[in-house]
N, C-alpha and C positions, 0 to 999 in steps of 0.2 A: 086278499090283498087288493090293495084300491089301484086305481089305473091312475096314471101319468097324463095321460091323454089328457086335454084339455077339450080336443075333439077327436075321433076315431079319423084313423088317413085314409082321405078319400080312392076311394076307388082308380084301381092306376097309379098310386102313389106310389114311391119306392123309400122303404124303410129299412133304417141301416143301424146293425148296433151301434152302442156306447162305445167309447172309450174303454179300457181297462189301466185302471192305477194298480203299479203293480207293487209300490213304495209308498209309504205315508207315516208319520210321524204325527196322532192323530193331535194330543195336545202342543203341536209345537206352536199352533195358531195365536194359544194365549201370548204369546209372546211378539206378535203383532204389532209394531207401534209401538210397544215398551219403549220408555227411556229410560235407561239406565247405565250407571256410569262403568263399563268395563275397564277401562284404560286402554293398553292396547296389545292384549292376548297376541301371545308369541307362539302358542301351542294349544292344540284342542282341546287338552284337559282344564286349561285356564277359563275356555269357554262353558266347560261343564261346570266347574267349581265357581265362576262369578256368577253363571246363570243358570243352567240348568238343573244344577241339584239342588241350587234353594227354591229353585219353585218345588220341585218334585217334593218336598219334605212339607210345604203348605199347602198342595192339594188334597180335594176327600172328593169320595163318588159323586156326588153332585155337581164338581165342579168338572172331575172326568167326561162324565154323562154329557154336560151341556157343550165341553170342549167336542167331544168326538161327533156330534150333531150338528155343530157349525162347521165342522173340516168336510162331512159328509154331504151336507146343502152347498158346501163352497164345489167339493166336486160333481156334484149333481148340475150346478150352472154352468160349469167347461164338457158339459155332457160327455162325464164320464158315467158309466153306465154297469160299473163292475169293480169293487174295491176288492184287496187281497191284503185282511189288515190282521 
């Protein structure tokens, strides 16, 4: 496995785990910035059905794979240090 380090902590340094995400919703990412016209969902299932299950039905591996490696790099920058996905 390749190291993180950019440089090894020097001597006397104090290093301290990551984060731990303990929740994650790996493609909810693509959904980022969408504009898209929902109206105005009165119940959660409104939100699944204008949005979330029509993406779910145009996704394929490639675009899973690239979603869950940009949620992973997103929490790699809030240094979290531990996903439970």
């Amino acid at each position: 496995m390749r190291s993180l380090w950019l440089e090894p902590p020097t001597s006397g340094a104090t290093v301290l785990a990551g984060l731990t995400l303990g929740h994650t919703h790996l493609y909810s990412g693509l959904a980022r910035g969408m504009a898209i016209d929902m109206g105005h969902p009165q119940r959660f299932e409104e939100i699944l059905e204008r949005l979330w299950w029509r993406l779910d039905v145009a996704l394929d591996e490639s675009i899973l794979r690239a979603a869950a490696e940009v949620a992973l790099l997103d929490a790699l920058e809030c240094e979290i240090g531990r996903a439970h996905v």
